[in-house]
MIDOSE-1310 file (N, C-alpha, C; in nm, 2 decimals, decimal comma, always signed):
residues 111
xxxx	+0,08/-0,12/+0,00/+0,00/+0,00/+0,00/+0,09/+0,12/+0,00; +0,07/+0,17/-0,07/+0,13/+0,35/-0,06/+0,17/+0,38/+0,03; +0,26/+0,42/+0,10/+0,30/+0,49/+0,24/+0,30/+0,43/+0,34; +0,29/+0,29/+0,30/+0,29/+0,18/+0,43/+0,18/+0,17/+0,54
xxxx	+0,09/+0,31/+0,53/+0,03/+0,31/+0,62/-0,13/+0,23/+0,61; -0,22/+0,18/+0,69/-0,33/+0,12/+0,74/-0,42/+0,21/+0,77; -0,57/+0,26/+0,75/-0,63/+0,29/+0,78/-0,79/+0,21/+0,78; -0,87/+0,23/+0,81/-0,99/+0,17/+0,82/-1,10/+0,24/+0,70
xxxx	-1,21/+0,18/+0,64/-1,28/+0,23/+0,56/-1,36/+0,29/+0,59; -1,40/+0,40/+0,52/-1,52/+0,52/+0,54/-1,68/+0,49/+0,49; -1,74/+0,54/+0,45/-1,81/+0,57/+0,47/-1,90/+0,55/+0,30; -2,03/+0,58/+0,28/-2,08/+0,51/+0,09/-2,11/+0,39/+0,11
xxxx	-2,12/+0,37/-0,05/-2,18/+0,23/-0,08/-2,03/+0,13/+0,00; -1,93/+0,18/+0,01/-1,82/+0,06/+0,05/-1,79/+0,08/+0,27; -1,95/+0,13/+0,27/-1,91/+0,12/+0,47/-1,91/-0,02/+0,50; -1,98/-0,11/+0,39/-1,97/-0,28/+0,43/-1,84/-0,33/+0,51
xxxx	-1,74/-0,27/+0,40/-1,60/-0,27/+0,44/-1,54/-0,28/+0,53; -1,64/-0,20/+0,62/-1,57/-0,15/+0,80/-1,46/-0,24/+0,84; -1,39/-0,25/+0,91/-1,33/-0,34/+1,01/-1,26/-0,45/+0,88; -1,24/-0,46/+0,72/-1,18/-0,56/+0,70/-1,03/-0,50/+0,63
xxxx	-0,96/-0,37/+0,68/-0,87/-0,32/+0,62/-0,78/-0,40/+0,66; -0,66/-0,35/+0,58/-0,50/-0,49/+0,56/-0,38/-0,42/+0,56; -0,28/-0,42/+0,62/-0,15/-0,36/+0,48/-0,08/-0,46/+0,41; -0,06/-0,43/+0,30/+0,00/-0,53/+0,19/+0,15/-0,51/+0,21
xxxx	+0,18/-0,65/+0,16/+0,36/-0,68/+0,16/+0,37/-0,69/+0,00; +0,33/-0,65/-0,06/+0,31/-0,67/-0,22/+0,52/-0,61/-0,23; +0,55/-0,77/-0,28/+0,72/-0,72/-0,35/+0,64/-0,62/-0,50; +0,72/-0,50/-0,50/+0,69/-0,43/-0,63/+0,76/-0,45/-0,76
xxxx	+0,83/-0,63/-0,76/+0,90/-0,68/-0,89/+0,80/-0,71/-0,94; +0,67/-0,81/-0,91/+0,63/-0,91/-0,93/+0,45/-0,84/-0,92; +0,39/-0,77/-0,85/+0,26/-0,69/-0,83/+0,23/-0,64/-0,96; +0,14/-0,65/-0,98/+0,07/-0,60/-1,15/-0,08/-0,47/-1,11
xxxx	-0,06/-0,41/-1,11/-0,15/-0,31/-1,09/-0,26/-0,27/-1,17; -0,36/-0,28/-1,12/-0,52/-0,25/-1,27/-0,60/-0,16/-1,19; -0,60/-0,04/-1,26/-0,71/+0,00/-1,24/-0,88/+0,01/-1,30; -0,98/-0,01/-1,18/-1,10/-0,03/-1,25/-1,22/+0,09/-1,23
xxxx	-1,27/+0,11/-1,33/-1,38/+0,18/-1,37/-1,51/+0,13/-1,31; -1,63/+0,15/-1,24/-1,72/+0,06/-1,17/-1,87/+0,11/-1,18; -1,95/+0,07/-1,19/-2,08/+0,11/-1,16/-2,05/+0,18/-1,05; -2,21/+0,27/-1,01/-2,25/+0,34/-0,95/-2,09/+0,45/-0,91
xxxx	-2,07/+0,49/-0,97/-1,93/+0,58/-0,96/-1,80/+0,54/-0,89; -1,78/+0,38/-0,92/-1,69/+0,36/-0,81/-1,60/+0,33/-0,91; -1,44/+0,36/-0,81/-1,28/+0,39/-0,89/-1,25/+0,33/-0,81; -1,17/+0,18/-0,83/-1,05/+0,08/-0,75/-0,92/+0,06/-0,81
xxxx	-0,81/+0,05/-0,77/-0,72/+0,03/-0,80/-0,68/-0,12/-0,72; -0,60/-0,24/-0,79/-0,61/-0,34/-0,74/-0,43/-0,40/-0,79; -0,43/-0,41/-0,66/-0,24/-0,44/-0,68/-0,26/-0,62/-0,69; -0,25/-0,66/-0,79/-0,22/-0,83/-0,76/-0,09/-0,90/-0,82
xxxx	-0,06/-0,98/-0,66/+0,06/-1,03/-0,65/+0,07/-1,15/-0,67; +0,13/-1,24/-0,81/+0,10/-1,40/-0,79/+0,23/-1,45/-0,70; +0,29/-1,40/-0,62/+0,39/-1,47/-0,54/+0,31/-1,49/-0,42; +0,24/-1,36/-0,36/+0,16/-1,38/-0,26/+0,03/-1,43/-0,27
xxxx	-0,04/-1,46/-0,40/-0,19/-1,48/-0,42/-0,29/-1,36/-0,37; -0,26/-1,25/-0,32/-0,33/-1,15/-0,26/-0,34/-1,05/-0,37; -0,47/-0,98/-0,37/-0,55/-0,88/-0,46/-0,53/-0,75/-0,31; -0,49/-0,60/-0,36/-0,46/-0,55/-0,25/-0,58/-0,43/-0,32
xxxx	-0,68/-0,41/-0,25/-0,81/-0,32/-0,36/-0,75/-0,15/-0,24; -0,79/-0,11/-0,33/-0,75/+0,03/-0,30/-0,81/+0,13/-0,34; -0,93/+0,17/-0,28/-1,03/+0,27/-0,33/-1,17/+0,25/-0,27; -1,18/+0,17/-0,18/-1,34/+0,13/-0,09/-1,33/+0,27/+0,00
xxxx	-1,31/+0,37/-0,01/-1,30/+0,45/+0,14/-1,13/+0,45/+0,17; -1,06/+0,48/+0,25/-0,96/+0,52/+0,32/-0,88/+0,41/+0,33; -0,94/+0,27/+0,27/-0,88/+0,16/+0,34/-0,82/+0,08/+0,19; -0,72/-0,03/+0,29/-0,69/-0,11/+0,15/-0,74/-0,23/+0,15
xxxx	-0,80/-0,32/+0,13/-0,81/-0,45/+0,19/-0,74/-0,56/+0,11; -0,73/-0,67/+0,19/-0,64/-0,78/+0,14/-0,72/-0,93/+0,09; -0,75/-0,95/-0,02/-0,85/-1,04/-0,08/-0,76/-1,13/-0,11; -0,76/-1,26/-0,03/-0,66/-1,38/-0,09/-0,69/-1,46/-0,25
xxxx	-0,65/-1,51/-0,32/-0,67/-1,58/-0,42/-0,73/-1,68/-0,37; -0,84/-1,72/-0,52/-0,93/-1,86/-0,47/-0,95/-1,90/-0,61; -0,97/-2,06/-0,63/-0,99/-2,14/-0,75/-1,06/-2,09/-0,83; -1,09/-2,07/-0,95/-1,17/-2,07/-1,04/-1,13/-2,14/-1,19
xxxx	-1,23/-2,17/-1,22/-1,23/-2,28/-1,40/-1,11/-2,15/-1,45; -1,17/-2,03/-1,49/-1,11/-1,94/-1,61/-1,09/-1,78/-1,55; -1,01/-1,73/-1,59/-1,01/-1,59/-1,51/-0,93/-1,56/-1,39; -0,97/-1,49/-1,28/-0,96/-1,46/-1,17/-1,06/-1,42/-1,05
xxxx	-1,06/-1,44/-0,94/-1,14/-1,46/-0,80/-1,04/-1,45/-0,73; -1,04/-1,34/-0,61/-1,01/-1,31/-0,52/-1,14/-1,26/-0,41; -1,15/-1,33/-0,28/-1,25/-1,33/-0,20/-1,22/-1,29/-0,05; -1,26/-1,26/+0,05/-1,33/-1,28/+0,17/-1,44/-1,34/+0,16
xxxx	-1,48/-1,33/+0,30/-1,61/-1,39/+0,34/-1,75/-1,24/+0,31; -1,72/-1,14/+0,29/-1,79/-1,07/+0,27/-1,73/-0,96/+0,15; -1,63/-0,98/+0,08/-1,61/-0,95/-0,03/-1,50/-1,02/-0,14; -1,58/-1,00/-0,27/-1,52/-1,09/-0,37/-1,50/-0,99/-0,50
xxxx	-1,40/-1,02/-0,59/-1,33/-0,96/-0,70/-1,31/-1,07/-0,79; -1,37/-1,06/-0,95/-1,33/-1,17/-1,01/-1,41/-1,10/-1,15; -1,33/-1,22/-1,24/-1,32/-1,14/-1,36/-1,23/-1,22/-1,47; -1,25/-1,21/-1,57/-1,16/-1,20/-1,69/-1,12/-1,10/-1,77
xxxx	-0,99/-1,07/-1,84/-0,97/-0,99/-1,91/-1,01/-0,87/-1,81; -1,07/-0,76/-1,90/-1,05/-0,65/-1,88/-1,22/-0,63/-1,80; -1,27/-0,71/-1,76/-1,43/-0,72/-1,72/-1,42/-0,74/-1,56; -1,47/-0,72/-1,47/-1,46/-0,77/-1,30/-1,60/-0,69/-1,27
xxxx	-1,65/-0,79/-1,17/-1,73/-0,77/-1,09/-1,67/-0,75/-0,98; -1,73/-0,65/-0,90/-1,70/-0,65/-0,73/-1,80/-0,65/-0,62; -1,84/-0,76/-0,54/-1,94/-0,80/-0,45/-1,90/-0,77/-0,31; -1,97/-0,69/-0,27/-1,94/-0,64/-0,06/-2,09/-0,64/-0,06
xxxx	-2,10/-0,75/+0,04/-2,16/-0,79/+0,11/-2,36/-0,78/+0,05; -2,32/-0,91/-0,10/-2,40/-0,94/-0,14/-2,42/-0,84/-0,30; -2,37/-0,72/-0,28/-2,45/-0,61/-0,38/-2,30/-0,61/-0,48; -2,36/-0,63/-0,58/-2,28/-0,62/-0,69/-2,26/-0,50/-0,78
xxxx	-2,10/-0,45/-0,81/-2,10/-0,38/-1,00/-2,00/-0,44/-1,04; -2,05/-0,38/-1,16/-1,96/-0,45/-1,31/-1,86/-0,35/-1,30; -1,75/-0,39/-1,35/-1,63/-0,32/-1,33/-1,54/-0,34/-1,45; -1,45/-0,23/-1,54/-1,41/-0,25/-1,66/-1,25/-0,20/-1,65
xxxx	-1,14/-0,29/-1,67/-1,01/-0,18/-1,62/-1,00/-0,09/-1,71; -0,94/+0,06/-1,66/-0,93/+0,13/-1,77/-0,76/+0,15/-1,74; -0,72/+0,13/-1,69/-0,55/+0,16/-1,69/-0,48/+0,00/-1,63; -0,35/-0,07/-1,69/-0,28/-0,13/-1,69/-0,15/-0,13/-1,65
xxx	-0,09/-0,18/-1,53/+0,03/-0,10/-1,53/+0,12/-0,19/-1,46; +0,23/-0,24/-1,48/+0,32/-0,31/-1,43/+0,40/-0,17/-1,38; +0,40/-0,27/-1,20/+0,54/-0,15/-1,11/+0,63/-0,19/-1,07
C-alpha cells in the first residue's frame, strides 16, 4: 500500500467494508497493478501479486483491503467472506456484502 500506512474504511456504498482493512507486503517486482472503472461511480485500484496470491483493492474509502486468491475454472477470483473480485480480461465484478458492480479496467500497469 502507498506509504505503508493502514487505515480503516469510510463511509458510501463501501461502509460494508468496515473493520476488513489490511496492509500489503506486495514485493513491487512481481505486483501488477489495474485500475477499474465501476458502476454506480466507483474507482479501485487493485495491486495483484502471484507470489503472494493476494488482490490488494484500493479505493473502498480510506482503506486497503487484502482479498486472498481462490480457485476458479477461467479468469480470476479473489474473496473474503464478505467481499469478492473476479473477472476476466478487462471485465470484474466487485461483491461487498451481497451487492454487486460490473467493473471494466481502464488503466494497466506493471510497477
Amino acid at each position: 500500500m502507498r506509504g505503508g500506512a493502514c487505515v480503516r474504511a469510510g463511509a458510501g456504498l463501501m461502509t460494508a467494508v468496515m473493520g476488513l482493512a489490511g496492509c500489503s507486503g506486495d514485493d513491487p517486482d512481481t505486483t501488477r497493478e489495474t485500475v477499474y472503472a465501476c458502476e454506480q461511480n466507483v474507482g479501485i485500484t487493485v495491486a495483484f501479486n502471484p507470489v503472494s496470491r493476494i488482490a490488494t483493492v484500493i479505493g473502498l474509502g480510506p482503506a486497503a483491503l487484502l482479498l486472498p486468491e481462490r480457485k476458479v475454472a477461467s479468469g480470476f477470483r479473489y474473496a473474503t467472506d464478505r467481499v469478492e473480485l473476479r473477472g476476466q480480461g478487462s471485465e470484474a465484478s466487485l461483491t461487498v456484502d451481497g451487492a454487486t458492480v460490473a467493473c471494466r479496467a481502464s488503466d494497466l500497469k506493471v510497477r
